[in-house]
N, C-alpha and C positions, 0 to 999 in steps of 0.2 A: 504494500500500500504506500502510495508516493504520498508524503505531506507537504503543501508549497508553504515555504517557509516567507513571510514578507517581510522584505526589505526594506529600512527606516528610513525616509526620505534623508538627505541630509541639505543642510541649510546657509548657504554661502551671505556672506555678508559683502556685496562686490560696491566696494569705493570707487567711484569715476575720480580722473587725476582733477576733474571740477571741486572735488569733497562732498558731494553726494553720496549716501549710503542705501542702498537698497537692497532690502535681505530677497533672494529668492529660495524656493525650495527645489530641490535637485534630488529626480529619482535615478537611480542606474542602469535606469536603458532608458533614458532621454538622449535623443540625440544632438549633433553638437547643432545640425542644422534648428533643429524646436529649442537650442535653448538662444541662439543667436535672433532667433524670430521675436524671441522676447524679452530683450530688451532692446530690438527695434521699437517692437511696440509700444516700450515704456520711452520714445523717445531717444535714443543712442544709436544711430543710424552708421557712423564711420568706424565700422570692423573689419572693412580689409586686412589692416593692417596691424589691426589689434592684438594681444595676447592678456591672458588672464593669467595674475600671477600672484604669488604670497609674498605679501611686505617684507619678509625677510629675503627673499629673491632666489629659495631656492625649488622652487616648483613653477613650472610657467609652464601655460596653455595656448598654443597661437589662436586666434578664431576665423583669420582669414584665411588658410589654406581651404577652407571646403567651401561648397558651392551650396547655396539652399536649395536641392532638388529634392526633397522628400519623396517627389509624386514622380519619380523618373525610373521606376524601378531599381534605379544605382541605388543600395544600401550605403547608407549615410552613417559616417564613424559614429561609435559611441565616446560618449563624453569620457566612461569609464575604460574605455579600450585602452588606451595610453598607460594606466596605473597612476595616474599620473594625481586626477581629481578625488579619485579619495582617498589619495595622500593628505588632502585638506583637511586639520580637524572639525568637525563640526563647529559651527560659528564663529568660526577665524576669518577678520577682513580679509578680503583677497582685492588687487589694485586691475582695475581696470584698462589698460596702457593704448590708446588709440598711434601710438607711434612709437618708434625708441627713444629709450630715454638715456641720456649721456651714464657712462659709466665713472665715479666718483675716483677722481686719480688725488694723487695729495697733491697741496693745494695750502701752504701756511697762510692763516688770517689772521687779522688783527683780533685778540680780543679788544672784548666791548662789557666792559663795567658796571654800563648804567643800559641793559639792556631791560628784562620786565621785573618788577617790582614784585612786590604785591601787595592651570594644569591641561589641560587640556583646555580648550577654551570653548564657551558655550554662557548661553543667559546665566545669569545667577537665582540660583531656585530655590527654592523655598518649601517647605511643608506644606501638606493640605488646610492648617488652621491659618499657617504665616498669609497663604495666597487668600482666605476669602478675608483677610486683614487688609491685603496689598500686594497685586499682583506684580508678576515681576515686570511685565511693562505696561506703563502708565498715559493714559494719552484722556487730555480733557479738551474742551468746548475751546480752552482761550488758544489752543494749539502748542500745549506743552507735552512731552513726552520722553520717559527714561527707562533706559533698558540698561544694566550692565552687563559686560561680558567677563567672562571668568571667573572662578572659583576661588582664586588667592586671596591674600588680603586679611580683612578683618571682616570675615560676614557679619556680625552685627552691627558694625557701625557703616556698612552699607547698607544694609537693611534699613536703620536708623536715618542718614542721610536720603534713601530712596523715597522714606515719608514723609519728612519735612518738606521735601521739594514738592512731591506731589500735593503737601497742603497747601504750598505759596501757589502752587498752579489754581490749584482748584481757587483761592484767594481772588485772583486776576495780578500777584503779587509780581513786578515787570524784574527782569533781572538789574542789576549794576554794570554798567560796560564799564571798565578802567582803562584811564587814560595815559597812564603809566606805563612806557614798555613799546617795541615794535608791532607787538601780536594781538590777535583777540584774546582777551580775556574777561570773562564777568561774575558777578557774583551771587550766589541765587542763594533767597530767602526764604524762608517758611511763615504760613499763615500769621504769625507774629509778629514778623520782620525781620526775627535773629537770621545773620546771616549764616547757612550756612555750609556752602560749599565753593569755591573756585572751579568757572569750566573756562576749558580751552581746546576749542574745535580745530580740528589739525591743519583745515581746509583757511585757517586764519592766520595762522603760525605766519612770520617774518615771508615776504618771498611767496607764499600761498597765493591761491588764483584769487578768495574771497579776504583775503586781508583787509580789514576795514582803515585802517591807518597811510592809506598810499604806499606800503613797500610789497608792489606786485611784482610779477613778471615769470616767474615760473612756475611750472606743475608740479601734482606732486609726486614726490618720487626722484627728482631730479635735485643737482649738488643745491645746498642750501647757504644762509648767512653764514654759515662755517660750514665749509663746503665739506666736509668729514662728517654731519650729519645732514639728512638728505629733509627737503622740505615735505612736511607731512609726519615726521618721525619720530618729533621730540614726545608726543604725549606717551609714546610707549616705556620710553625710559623715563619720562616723571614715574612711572606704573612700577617700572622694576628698580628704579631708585628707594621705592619705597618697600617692596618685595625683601631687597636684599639686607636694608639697613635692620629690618626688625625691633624695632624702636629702642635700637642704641644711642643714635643722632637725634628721634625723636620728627623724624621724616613722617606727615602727614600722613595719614591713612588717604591712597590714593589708587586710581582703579579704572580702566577705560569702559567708555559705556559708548551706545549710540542714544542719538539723544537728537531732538526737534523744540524749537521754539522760535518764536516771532521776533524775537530780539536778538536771534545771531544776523550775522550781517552778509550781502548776497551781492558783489559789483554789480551782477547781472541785472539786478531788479527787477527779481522774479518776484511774484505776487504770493505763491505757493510757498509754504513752509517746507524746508528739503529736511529728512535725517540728515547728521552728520556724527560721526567719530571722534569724542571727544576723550581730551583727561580731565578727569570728579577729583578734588582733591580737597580735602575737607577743611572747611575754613577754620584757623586759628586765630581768638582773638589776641591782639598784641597793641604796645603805645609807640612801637618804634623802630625803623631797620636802625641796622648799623651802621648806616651813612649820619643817624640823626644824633648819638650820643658816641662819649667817648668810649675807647674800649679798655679804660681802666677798669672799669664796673665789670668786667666779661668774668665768668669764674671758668679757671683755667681747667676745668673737667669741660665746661660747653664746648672752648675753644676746640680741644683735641678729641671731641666725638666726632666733629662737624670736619674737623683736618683729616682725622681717619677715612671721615667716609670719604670725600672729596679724593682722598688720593687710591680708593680702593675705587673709587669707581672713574677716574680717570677724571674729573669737571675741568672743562676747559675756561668753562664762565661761572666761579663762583667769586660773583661781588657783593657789595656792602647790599645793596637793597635786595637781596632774597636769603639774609639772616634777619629772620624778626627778633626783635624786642620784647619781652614779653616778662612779666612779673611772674613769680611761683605763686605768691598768695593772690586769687585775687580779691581779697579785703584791703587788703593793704592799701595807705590811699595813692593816688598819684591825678592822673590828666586823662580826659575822655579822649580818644584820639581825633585831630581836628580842631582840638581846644588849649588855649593857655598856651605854654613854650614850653621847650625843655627846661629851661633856667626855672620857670615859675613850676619845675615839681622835681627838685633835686631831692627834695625831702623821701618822694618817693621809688627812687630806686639810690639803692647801696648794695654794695658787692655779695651779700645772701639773699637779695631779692629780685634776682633777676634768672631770665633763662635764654638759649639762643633756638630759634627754630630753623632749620633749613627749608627753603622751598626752592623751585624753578629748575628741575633736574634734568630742564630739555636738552641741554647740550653734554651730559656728561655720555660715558661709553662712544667715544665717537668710534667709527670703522678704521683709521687708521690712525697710527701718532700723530699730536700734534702736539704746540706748546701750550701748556695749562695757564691758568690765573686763578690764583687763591691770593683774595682781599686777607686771608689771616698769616698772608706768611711773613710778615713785618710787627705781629703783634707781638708783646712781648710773650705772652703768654705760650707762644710756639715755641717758643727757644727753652723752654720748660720741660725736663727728661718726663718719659710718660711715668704712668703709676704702675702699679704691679698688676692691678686692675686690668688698666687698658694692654699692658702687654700680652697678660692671659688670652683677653680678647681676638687682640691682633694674631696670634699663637694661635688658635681654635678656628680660626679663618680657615674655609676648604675652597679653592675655586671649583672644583673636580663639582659638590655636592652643590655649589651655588650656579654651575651650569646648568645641572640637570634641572633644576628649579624652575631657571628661565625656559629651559626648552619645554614644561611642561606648562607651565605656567603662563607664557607669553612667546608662543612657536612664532609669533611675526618677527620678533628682531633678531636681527640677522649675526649670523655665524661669525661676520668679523670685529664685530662690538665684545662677543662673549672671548674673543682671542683677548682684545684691549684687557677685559675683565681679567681673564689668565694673568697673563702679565704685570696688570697693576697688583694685582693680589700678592703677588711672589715678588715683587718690588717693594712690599710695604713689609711686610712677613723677614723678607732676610736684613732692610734695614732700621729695621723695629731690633731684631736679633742683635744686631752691631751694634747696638748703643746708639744711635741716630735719632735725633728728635723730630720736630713735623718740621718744622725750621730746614733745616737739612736736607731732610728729604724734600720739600717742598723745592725748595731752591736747587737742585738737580734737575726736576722736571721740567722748572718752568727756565729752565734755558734755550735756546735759540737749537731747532734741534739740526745738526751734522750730521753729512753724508746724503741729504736729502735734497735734490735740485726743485727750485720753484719752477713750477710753469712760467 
């Protein structure tokens, strides 16, 4: 007795290099002719030349090799024949590419200081009581909508963040664009007002087609403002920025979702709200970067979580504005942010009352070397031998177990960021080992680097 066993549709989340996201569902004997028919239909009509590929770049689908003859009795490739398509995990963006897109050669840039302020992969699911609570994607009348993808993370406090937002939606509650920075970025509230998340749609990033701030010009996927990571790319590593720190540094709980609302922003001037691919990264309240006060007040345990991570995860841009300020107590009095001066609330921060948060972790893991910037490697506090503490730590360090993490956890970013990872890991590890401070180390990296010709 034959039993036909069915086969789970699987579910592609295919970004246009525009930053449109659009999930489709994909069975395995669709073929490629019925799956190219639709997303003509949805509007995407130049596929000659196209290929369907995975963010991290190593699975690619061409769609212009065949011809849409369905009804010609020529059997039409299967999408699955290749092996190629359900190499994709389930709900992993896959990039769209209507042409070639340049290949990322090194390329030294300047850093830029004062740039923005502030496992498998699949929806993020929930129980049968969690969903008649709050389902995992959210879509209301005023045209808001969040879905996260992946598993990683902090599930409750996604969870947590995924209802707030839905309550400022259901509110009519508008988000905050911030004007701070080259990128989109904004900040969405809950039925209250507390804010409480940072998003940054990828299709906005520096260089993005929809960048709301005038710095257009390229697709995404193609070399970026630091041309070692690619436009479109940075939200994945805010994602495993956070993934890997595991709240050593105290790295926001952050998380890629897809996500719609009337307040991201569209050159084109389309009237229709589009999904797009965003990083959720959970708002920390704070009175101040570290461009705003001095850094005598740092306690020198902040300094050297935030230098660890920075140099384990390679940041080429970490400046004064994406370390918050932020008090431990917060009773304790000080200044609403926006209000009064730093002078008029010295009273409120002294060297036990403070803390440093890292944000903005778009530029670290880049694809290939480049020269770093760390705003902390002139504090004094660098130049400070670590603790027995931080050496255990740095000591316990696996890059081997922190790949497989990423590869299960976030399979988009790609194979030459997790070598970068390699490397910085075994850089910090042997000279943590040698008696080397962040000072030291720090100041190796960020020298001019040899033997490497500019373009």
């Amino acid at each position: 007795m034959l039993i036909e066993t069915r086969v789970r549709a699987k579910e592609l989340l295919v970004q246009t290099v525009q930053g449109d996201v659009i999930a489709l569902s994909v069975d395995r004997d669709e073929t490629l002719a019925s799956f190219k028919k639709r997303l003509q239909n949805i509007g995407i009509w130049n596929l000659e030349k196209a290929t369907l590929e995975s963010l991290n770049g190593s699975l690619r689908i061409p769609l212009g090799e065949y011809s849409d003859r369905e009804d010609t009795g020529i059997s039409s490739p299967q999408l699955h024949a290749s092996g190629r398509l359900r190499d994709f995990p389930n709900g992993v963006p896959v990039l769209l590419k209507e042409a070639s897109v340049p290949e990322l050669k090194h390329r030294r840039s300047l850093s830029s200081p004062n740039l923005s302020p502030a496992g498998q992969m699949g929806a993020l699911e929930f129980s049968e009581s969690e969903e008649s609570d709050s389902s995992s994607s959210t879509n209301h009348s005023n045209g808001g909508a969040i879905q996260f993808i992946g598993t990683g993370g902090n599930r409750r406090k996604l969870l947590r963040m995924q209802q707030q937002i839905r309550s400022g939606f259901e509110s009519g509650m508008v988000p905050q664009a911030l004007t701070e920075g080259l990128g989109g970025c904004y900040v969405f509230s809950s039925d209250t007002g507390k804010k409480i998340a940072v998003v940054k749609p990828t299709d906005e990033e520096p260089l993005a087609p929809n960048n709301p701030k005038g710095f257009v010009g390229r697709s995404l996927g193609e070399p970026g403002l630091k041309p070692t990571v690619r436009v479109g790319e940075a939200a994945v590593r805010e994602a495993a920025a956070y993934l890997l720190d595991q709240g050593f540094a105290k790295v926001p709980c952050t998380s890629l979702a897809r996500m719609s609302c009337r307040g991201f922003n569209y050159n084109d001037e389309r009237r229709v709200t589009k999904t797009k691919l965003v990083s959720v990264q959970e708002f920390v309240e704070h009175q101040y970067d570290a461009s705003d006060v001095g850094t005598a007040m740092f306690p020198v345990d902040a300094v050297h979580r935030i230098g660890i991570l920075d140099i384990r995860l390679f940041n080429t841009d970490r400046h004064s504005g994406n370390i918050l300020v932020a008090r431990k107590n917060a009773a304790f009095p000080g200044v609403v942010p926006g209000e009064g001066s730093p002078s008029s609330s010295k009273m409120g921060f002294s060297l036990p009352s403070v803390d440093l948060v890292p944000i903005d972790h778009g530029f670290c893991l880049p694809e290939t070397l480049e020269t770093v910037y760390f705003e902390w490697l002139h504090w004094p506090q660098a130049s400070m031998p670590f603790s027995s503490m931080e050496l255990e730590y740095i000591a316990r360090l696996d890059h081997r177990s922190d790949i497989a993490m990423l590869n299960r956890e976030l399979p988009m970013l790609r194979v030459q960021s997790l070598r970068i990872l390699e490397i910085s890991t075994g850089l910090l590890k042997m000279c943590a080992s040698s008696g080397l401070n962040l000072a030291e180390i720090g100041s190796g990296m960020s020298k001019p680097l040899a033997g490497v010709d500019d373009e």
